[in-house]
C-alpha positions in Angstrom: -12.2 -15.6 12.2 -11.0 -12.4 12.7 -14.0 -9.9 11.7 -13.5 -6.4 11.7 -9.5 -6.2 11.2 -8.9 -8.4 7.9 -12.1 -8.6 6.1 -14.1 -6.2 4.2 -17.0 -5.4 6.4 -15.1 -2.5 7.5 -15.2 -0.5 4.0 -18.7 -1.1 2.2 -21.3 -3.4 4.4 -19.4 -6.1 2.2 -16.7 -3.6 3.9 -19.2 -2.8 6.5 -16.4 -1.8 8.7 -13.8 0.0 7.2 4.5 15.8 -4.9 5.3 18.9 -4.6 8.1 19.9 -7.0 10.2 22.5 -5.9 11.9 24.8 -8.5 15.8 25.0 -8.1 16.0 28.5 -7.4 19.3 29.5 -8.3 22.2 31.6 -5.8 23.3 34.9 -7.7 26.6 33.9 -6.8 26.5 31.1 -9.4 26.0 33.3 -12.1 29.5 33.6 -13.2 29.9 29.9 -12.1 27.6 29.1 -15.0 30.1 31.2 -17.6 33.1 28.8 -16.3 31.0 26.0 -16.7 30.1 26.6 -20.6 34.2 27.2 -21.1 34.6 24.1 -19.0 32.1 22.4 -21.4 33.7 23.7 -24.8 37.0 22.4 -23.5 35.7 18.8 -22.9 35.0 18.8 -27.0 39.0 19.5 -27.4 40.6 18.6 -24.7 41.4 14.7 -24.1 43.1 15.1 -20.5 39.8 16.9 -19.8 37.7 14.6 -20.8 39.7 11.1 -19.4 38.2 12.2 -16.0 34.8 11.1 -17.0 33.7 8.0 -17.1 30.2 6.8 -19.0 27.8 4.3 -18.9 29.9 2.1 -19.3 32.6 3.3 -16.8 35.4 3.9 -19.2 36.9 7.0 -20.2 35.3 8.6 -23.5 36.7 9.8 -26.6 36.3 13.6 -26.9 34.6 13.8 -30.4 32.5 11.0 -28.7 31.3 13.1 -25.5 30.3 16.2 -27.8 27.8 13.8 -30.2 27.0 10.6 -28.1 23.6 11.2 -26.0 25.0 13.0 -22.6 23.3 14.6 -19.6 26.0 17.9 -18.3 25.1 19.6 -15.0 26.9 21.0 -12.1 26.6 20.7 -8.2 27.0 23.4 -5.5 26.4 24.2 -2.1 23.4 25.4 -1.3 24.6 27.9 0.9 26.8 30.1 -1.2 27.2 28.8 -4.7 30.5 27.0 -4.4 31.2 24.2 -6.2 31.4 20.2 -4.9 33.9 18.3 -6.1 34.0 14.4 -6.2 30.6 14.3 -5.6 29.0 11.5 -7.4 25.7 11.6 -10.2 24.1 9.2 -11.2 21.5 8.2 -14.1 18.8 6.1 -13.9 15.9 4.5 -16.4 13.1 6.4 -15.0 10.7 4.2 -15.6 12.3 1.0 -14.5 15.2 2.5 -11.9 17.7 0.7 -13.4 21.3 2.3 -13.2 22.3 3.8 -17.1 25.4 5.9 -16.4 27.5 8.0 -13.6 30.6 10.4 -13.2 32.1 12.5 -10.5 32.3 16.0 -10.4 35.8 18.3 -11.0 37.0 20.6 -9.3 34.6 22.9 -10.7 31.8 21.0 -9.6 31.1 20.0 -12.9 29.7 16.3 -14.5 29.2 14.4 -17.6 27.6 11.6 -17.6 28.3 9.7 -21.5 27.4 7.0 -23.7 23.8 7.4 -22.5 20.9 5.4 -24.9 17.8 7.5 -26.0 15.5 7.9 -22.9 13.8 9.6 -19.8 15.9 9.8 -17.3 16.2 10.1 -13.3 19.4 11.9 -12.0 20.5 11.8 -9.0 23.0 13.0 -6.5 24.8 11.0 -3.9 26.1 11.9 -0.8 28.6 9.3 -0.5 31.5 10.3 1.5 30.1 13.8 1.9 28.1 15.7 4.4 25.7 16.5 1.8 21.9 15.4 1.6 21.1 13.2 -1.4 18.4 14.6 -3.8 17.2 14.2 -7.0 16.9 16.2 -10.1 15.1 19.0 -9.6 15.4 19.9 -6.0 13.3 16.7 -4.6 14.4 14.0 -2.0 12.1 11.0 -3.5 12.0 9.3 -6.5 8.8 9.4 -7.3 8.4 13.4 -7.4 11.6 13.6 -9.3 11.4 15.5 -13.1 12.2 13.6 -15.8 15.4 14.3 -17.7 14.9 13.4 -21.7 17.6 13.0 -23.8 17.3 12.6 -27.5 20.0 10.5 -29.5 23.2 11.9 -30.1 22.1 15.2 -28.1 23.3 16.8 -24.8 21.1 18.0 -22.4 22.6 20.8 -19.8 21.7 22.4 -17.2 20.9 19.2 -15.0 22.3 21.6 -11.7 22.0 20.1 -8.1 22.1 23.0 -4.9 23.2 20.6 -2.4 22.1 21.4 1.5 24.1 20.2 3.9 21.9 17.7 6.2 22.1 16.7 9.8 22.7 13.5 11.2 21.4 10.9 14.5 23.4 9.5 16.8 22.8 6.9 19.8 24.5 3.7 21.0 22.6 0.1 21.0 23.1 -1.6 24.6 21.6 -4.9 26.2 19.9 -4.9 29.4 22.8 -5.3 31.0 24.7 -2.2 29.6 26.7 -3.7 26.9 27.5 -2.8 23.8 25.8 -4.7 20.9 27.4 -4.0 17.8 26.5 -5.1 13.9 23.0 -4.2 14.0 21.1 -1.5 11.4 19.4 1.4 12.8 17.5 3.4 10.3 15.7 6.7 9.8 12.3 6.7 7.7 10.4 10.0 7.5 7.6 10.4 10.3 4.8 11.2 7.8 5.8 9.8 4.6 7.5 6.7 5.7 10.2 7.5 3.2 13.5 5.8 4.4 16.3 8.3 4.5 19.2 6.6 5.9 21.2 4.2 7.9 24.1 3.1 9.9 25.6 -0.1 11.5 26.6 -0.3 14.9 30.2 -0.6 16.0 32.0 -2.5 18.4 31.0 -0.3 21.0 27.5 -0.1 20.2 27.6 3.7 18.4 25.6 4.5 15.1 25.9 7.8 13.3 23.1 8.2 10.4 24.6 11.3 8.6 22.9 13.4 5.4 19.5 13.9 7.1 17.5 16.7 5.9 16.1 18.7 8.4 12.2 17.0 9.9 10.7 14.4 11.8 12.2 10.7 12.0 10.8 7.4 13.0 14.0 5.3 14.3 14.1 1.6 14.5 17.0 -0.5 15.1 16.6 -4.1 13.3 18.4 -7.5 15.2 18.1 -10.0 12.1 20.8 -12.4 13.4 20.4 -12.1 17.0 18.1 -13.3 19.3 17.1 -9.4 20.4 14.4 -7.7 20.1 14.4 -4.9 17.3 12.1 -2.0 18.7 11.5 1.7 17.6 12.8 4.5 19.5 11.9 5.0 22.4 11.3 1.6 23.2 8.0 0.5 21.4 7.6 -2.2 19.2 4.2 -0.5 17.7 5.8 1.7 14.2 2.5 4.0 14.9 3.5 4.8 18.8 7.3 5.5 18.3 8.9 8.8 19.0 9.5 11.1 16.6 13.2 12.5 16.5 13.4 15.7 15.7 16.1 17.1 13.3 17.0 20.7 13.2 18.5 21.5 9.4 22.6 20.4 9.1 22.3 19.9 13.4 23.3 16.6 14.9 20.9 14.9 17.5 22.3 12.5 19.9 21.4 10.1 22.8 19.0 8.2 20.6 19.6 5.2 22.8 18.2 1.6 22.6 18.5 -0.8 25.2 16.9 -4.2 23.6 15.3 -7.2 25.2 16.6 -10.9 24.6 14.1 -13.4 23.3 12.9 -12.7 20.0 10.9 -15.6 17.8 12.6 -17.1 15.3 11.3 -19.3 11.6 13.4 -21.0 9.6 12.8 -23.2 6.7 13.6 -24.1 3.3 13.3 -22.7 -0.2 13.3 -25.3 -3.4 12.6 -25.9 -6.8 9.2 -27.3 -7.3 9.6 -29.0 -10.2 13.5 -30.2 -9.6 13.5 -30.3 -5.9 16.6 -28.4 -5.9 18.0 -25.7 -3.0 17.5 -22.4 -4.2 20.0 -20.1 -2.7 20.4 -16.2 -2.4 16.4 -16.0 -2.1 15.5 -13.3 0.0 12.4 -13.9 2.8 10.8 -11.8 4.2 8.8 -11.6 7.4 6.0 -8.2 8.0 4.4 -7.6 11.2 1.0 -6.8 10.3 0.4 -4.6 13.4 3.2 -3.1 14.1 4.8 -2.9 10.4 8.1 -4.6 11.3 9.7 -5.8 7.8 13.0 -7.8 8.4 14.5 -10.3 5.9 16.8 -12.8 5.4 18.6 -14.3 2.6 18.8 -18.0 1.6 22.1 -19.9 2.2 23.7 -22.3 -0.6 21.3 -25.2 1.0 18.2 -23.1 0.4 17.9 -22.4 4.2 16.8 -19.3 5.9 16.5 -18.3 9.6 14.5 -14.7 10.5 15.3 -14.3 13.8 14.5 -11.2 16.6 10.7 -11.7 15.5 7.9 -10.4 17.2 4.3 -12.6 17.9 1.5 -11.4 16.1 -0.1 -12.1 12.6 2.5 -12.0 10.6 3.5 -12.5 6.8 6.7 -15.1 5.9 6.9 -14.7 2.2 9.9 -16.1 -0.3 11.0 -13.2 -2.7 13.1 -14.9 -5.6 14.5 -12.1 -8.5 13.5 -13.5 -11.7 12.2 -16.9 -13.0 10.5 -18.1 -9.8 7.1 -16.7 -8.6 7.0 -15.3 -5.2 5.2 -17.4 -2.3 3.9 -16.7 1.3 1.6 -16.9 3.7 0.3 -15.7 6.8 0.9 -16.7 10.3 0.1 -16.5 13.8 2.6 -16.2 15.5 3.1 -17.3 19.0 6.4 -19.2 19.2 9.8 -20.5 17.3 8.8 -22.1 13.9 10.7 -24.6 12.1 10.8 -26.0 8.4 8.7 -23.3 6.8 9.4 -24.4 3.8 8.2 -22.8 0.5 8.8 -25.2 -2.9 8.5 -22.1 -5.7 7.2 -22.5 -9.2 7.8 -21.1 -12.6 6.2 -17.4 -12.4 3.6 -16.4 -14.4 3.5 -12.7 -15.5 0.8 -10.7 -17.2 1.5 -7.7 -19.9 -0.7 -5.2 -21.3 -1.7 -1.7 -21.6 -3.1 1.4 -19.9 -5.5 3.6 -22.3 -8.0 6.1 -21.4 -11.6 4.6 -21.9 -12.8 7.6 -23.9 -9.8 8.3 -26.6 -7.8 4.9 -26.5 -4.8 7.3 -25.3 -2.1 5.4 -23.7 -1.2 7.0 -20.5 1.7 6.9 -18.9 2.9 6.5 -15.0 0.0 4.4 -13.9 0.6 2.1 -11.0 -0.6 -1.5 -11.5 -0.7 -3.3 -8.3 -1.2 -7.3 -8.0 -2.6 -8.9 -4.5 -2.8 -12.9 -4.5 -4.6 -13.4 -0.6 -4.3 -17.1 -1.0 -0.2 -16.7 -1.3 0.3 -13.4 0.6 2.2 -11.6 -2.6 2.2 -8.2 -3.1 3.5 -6.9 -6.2 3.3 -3.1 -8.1 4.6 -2.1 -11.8 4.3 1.2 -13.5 3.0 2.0 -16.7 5.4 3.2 -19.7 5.2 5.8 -22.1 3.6 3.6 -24.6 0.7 3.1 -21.8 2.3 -0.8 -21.5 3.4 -2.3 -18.0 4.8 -5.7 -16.9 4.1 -7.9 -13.9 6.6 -10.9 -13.4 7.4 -13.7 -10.5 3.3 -14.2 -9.8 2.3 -17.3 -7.9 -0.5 -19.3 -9.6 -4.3 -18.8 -8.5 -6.5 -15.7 -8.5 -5.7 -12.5 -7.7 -6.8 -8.7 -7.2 -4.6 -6.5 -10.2 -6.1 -2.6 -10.6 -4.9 0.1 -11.7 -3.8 3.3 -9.0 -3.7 6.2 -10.5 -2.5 9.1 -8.3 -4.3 11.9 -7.5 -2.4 14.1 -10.2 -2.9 12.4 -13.5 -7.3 13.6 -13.7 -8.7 9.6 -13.7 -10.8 7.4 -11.3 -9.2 3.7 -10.3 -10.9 1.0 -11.4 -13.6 -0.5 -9.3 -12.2 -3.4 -7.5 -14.9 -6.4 -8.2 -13.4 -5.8 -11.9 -10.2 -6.5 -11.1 -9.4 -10.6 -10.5 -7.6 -12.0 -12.4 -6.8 -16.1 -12.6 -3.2 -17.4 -13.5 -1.8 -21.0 -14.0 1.9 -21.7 -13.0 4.5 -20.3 -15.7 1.6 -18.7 -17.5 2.1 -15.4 -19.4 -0.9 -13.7 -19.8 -0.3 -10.9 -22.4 -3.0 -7.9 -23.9 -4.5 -7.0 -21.0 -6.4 -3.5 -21.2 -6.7 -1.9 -18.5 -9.5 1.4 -19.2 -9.3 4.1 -17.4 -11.8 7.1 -17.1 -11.7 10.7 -16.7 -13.0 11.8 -13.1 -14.3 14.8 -11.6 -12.0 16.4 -8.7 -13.4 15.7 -5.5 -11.7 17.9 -3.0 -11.8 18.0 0.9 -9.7 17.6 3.9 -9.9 15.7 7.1 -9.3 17.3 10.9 -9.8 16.1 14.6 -12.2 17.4 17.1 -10.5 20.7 17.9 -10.0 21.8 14.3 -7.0 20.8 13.5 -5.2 19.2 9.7 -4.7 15.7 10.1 -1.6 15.0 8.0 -1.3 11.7 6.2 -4.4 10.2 7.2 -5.7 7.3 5.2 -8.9 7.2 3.8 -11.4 5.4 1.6 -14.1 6.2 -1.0 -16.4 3.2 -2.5 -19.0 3.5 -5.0 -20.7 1.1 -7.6 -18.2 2.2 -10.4 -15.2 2.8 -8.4 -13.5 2.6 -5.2 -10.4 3.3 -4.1 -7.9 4.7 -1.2 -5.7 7.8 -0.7 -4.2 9.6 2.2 -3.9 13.5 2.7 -1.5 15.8 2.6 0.6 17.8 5.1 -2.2 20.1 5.3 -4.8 17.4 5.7 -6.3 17.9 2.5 -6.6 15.6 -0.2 -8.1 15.6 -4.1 -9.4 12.4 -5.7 -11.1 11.7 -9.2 -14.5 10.4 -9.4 -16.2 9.6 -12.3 -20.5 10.3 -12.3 -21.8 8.0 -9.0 -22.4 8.5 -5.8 -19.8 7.9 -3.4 -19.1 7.3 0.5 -15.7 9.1 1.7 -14.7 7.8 5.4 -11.7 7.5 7.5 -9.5 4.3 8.1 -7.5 4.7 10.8 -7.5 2.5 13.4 -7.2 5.3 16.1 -10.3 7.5 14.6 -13.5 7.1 14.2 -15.3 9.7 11.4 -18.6 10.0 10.6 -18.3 9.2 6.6 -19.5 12.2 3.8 -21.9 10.6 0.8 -20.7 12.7 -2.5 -22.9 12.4 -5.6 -20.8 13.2 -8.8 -23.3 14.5 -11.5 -20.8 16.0 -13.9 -17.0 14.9 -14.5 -16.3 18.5 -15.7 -17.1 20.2 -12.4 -15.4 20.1 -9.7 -17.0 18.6 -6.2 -16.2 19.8 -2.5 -17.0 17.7 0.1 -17.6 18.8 3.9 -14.7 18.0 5.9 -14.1 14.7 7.9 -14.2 15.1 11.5 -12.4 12.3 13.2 -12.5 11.4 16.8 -9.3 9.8 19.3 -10.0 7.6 22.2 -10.3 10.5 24.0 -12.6 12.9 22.2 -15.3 10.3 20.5 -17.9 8.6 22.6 -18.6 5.0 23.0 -21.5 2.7 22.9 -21.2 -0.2 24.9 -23.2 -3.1 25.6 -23.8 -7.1 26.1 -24.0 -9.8 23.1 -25.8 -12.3 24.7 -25.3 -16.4 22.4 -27.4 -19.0 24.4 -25.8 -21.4 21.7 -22.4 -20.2 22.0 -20.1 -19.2 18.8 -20.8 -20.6 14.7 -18.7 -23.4 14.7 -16.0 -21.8 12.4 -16.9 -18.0 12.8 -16.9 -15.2 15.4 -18.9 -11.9 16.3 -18.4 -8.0 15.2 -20.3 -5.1 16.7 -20.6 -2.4 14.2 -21.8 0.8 14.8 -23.5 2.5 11.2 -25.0 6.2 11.2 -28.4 5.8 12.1 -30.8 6.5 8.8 -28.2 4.2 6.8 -30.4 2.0 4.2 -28.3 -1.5 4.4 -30.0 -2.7 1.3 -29.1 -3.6 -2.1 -29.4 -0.1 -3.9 -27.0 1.2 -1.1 -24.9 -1.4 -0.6 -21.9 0.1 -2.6 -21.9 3.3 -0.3 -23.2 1.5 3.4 -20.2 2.2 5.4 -19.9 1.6 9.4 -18.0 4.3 11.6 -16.7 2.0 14.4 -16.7 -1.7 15.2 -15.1 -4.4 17.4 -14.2 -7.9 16.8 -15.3 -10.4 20.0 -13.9 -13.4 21.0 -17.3 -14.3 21.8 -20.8 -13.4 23.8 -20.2 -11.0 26.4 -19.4 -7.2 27.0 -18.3 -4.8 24.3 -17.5 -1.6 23.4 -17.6 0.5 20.0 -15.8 3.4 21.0 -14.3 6.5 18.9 -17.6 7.3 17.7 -18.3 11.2 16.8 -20.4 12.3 19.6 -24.1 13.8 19.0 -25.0 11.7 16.5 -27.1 8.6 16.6 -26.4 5.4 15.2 -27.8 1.9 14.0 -25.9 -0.9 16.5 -25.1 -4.0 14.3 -24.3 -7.4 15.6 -22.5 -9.4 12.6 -21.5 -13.5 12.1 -18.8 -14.3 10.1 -18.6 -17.7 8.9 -16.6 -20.3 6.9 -17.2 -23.6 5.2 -15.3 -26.1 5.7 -14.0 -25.6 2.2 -13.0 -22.0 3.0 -16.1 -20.1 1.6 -16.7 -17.2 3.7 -20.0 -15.3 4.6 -21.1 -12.3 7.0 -24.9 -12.3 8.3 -26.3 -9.6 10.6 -28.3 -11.1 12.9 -29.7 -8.0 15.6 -29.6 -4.7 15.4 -31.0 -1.6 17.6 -31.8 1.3 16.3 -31.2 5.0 16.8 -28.9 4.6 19.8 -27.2 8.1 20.7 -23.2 8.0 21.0 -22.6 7.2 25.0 -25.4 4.9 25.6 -24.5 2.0 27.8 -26.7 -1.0 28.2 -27.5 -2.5 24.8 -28.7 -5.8 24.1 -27.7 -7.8 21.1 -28.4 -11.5 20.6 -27.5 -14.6 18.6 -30.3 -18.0 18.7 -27.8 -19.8 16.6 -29.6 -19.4 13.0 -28.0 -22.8 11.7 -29.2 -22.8 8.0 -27.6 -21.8 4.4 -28.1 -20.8 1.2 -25.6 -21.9 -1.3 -24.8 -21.8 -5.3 -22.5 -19.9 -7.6 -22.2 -17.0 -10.1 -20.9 -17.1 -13.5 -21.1 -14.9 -16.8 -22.7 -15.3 -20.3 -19.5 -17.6 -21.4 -20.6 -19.5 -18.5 -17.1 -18.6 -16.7 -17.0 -17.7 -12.7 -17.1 -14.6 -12.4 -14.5 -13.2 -10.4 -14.8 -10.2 -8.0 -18.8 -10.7 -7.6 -20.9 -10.8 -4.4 -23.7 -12.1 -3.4 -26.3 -10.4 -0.9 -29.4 -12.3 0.6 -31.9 -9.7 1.1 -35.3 -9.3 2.8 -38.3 -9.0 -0.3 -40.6 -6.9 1.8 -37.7 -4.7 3.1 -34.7 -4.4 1.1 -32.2 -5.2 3.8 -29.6 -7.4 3.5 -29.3 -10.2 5.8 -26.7 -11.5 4.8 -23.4 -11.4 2.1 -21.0 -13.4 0.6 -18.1 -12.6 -2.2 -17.9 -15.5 -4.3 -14.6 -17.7 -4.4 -12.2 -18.7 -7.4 -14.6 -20.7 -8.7 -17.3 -18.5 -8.5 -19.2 -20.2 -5.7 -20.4 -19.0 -2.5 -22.3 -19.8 0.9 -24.8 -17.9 3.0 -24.5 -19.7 6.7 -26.1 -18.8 10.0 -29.9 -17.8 8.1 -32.8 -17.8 9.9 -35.9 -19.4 8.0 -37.9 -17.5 6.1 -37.8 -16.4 1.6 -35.4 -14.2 0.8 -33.9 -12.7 -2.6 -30.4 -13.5 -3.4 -29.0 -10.9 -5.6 -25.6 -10.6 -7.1 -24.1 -7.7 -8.1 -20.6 -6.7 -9.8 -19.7 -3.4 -11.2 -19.2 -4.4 -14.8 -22.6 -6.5 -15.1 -26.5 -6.0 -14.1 -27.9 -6.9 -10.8 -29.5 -10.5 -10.8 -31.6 -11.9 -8.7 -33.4 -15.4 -7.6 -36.0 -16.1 -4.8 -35.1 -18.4 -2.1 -36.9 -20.5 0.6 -34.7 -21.5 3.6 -36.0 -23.9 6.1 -34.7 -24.3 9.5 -31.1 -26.5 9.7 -31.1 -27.0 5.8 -28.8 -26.1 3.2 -30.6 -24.7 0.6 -29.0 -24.6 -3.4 -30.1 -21.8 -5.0 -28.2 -23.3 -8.2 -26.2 -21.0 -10.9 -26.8 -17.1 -10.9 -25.9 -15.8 -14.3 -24.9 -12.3 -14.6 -25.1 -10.7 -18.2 -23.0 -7.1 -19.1 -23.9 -3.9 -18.4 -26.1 -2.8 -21.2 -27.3 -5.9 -21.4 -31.2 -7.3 -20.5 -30.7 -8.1 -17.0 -32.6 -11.5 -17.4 -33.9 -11.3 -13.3 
């Protein structure tokens, strides 16, 4: 079991381990553009031959009277450079909040647009590139979606003004060889932004291996080439597999950038399988699957054939995810591999969905609130799926596989509130169930503000980091400047780093007031190079737990790993071990001391997982070689299960086994989807099980564990918050 990588020990001890918008600032040269453009529009009222070059939402031409009252969005589009118009330049409309295309039309040889026939609604316009040396952008002045400003249009109204300054962008260009020189044509390379990730453009090879990505903006690029189909390798330039290690490619604004080369390796994995209908048996075809690195984030997919087959091919080994992705009806199913060779009849039989409806409000005023993202993890099927709130506060989740999941609320950083904590967010689903009236209750945070930088003082752009508390926890990465602003509501709070290549001492924050505002001290976070380790030997006389494995965690020294502090106990550093023998916890911030943790992780034979620390050593300065951990193969366990006042499991909880005369933990478990749990690898001795959840009141029972027992500590009942906590 892999330890420090995929559970939660790395965020609190249960995790022990861990838009701008840019005004469109207008040429002066366009000012008497802007006079032609009103005649232009007054003509369209009276004009038909005018107006028959427009088409609507529909795609046909519009009657004139029609144009001037049916709801329309009018706008023009020029070069950035000097105010001239773009003709046959194409705009388009979307639904902002579900992306769907609404409506499109060219531009004339003025440059002007009118898109027709539009329903009531907010809007996201857009203008494409298509055929055109132009960069793509949105409405106003913004390359993404997300940042772009909403365009409302009322019934039977036109909006104007919806003006585009288009730049013109700069382009990549490389040729795709084998090892032995020739060309490989038919494969996709693409750009994605360096820092955000944001894909900005593609390109097929040709016969003699060329690819030209044109309409860049001007920045930094991470280039991959994929090879679904072959039997190559895909890689990222310049030859790297690893997304985090590949080369930026610089582009210079409306420059070309050539000799982005790739010469690709034979013997790539391949799975293949089979996608049906549960219930009928029956091929599903034109289901897209999916395979993601989990390493290297390599996404390549595949859709199914009329026989419900599928074949990902040019795969890399690693733990991976193979997931089916049907559009509607069908829920979405996956799981998670190791991968280590060719796989074969992967088949996935897919069920009805389920879906689950509700509402966002604020917890204070009931106020519906808009833009929220709702995100949906089921672990046990590897299905990841988001939804954004409407204007009425109400979102939608569809395709969801049956069992329990993890579905919370994100807001961003913008919109003032706190996420949710995450023990309150499970949710169970049966197959084709739709589970409607869910409330999700947000509250108002104060702004915690900060920023992260390496050793020598400098930003760290896009950095991901944490924050956990009793009453919320949540992620967030910062900004180009290395800053970042989150909303906490009143708590106290540990902020820390997770990155895999840096190690950061992590900030405690203690909101008091939700009306003032909170600055923490910056994160310092420490490479390879700069951080010092702490090595040692884990010495197991009795080898391994059966089904578990070994962590070294290193936790700032002074850390209270006990109950009260459980929510905020975060490690700065740890290692997974295949088993006893040397290790090193390294990236740690030098001059500080630390507590050096030696964790089990176990699992039942029924899947229920646990985490016991078993040795520790104290106040050990970062660089200290030499330290001694060991494990006498503790072989007993305490076992039972949590449920609420309605006598439900309750979903999300965990359980700690804790020392009575000290506090400490000694042990943790979250509780599965029927609320049960197991404590294995205890040494004998009482201890206090206590289980705690953010929406309900710490209980606890006393426990005696005898040496190579299992001990039942029977049914933990956990009333609300505000309620008598019946200990």
């Amino acid at each position: 079991m892999t330890i420090v990588k995929h559970s939660r020990i790395l965020r609190t001890i249960p995790l022990l381990i861990g838009s701008r918008r840019v005004g469109c600032a207008h040429h002066p040269s366009a000012c008497g553009f802007r006079g032609l453009v009103a005649v232009a529009l007054f003509l369209v009222t009276i004009v038909s031959s005018v107006t028959a070059q427009y088409s609507g939402g529909s795609g046909t031409a519009q009657d004139p009277f029609q144009i001037a009252t049916a709801a329309t969005i009018v706008g023009t589009v020029t070069r950035e450079s000097d105010g001239t118009p773009i003709a046959n330049l194409h705009v388009e409309a979307q639904d902002y909040d579900t992306g769907e295309h609404q409506g499109s039309a060219d531009t004339n040889p003025v440059g002007l647009y009118i898109i027709s026939s539009l329903p009531a609604g907010r809007y996201r316009v857009k203008a494409l590139g298509w055929n055109t040396d132009f960069v793509e952008e949105y409405y106003n002045n913004v390359l993404d979606d997300k940042n772009a400003t909403p365009v409302v249009v009322p019934p039977s109204g036109v909006v104007q003004g919806i003006d585009f300054r288009l730049a013109l962008g700069g382009s990549i260009v490389g040729v795709v060889t084998d090892s032995t020189g020739a060309p490989i044509p038919d494969l996709l390379v693409t750009a994605a932004d360096y820092d955000a990730g944001t894909y900005r453009g593609g390109a097929s090879t040709n016969p003699l291996g060329l690819y030209v990505i044109p309409r860049l903006p001007g920045g930094r690029y991470r280039v991959r080439v994929s090879t679904q189909g072959t039997d190559f390798v895909g890689e990222f330039y310049d030859d790297v597999l690893d997304h985090d290690r590949a080369t930026p490619v610089v582009v210079p604004a409306a420059r070309t950038v050539q000799n982005v080369d790739f010469v690709l390796a034979a013997g790539g994995l391949r799975v293949s399988g089979r996608i049906t209908d549960k219930a009928m048996h029956l091929p599903l075809p034109n289901v897209q699957v999916a395979y993601w690195h989990d390493d290297y984030k390599i996404w390549i997919t595949d859709d199914t054939d009329a026989a419900g087959r599928y074949e990902l091919t040019g795969l890399v080994p690693g733990r991976v995810q193979i997931g089916a992705k049907p559009e509607s009806y069908y829920a979405q199913m996956g799981t998670w591999l190791e991968l280590r060779g060719n796989v074969s009849n992967l088949d996935f039989a897919l069920p009805e969905g389920a879906s689950v409806s509700g509402k966002v409000v604020d917890a204070g005023s009931a106020e519906k609130l808009a833009g929220i993202l709702i995100s949906y993890w089921c672990d046990q099927y590897a299905v990841w799926r988001t939804a954004l709130s409407k204007d009425d506060g109400s979102f939608l989740l569809e395709n969801l596989p049956p069992g329990v999941a993890e579905m919370e609320a994100r807001p961003d950083a913008e919109s003032g509130y706190a996420w949710e904590p995450e023990d309150n967010s499970y949710i169970r689903l049966e197959e084709g169930q739709d589970k409607a009236g869910r409330i999700i209750r947000l509250s108002r945070g104060a702004l915690v503000s900060g920023r992260v930088r390496d050793s020598q003082g400098n930003p760290l752009p896009n950095f991901a980091c944490d924050y956990s508390g009793r009453f919320c926890d949540g992620e967030f990465e910062t900004d180009r400047d290395g800053r970042y602003q989150i909303w906490l509501p009143v708590g106290t709070y540990a902020i820390a780093a997770d990155e895999e290549e840096f190690g950061a001492l992590p900030q405690e924050v203690t909101v008091r007031d939700v009306n003032l505002a909170v600055h923490v001290p910056d994160l310092i976070a420490y490479s390879e190079q700069t951080g010092s380790p702490i090595s040692g030997f884990v010495d197991s006389p009795s080898g391994l737990p059966g089904t578990g494995g070994f962590a070294v965690v290193a936790v700032k020294a002074g850390t209270a790993i006990d109950v009260d502090g459980w929510h905020t106990t975060r490690a700065v550093r740890g290692i997974d071990l295949p088993g006893a023998g040397p290790f090193a916890v390294a990236k740690l911030p030098p001059g500080a001391h630390y507590e050096v943790v030696l964790l089990v992780a176990s699992e039942t034979a029924d899947g229920m997982e646990s985490y016991t620390l078993i040795d520790s050593v104290l106040n050990v300065p970062a660089g200290t070689t030499g330290i001694h951990l060991r494990y006498d193969g503790a072989d007993s366990e305490v076992y039972g299960n949590v449920i609420d006042t309605d006598g439900q499991a309750l979903l999300g909880a965990t359980v700690l086994l804790s020392h009575p005369a000290t506090g400490r933990v000694a042990g943790f478990a979250r509780v599965d989807h029927d609320g049960r749990f197991a404590i294995s690898c205890i040494k004998p001795g009482t201890y206090m099980a206590t289980a705690v959840h953010s929406g309900y009141v710490n209980t606890s029972k006393s426990i005696q564990v005898f040496s190579g027992l299992s001990s039942n500590i029977g049914t933990i009942g956990m009333p609300p918050a505000g309620a008598s906590s019946g200990k």
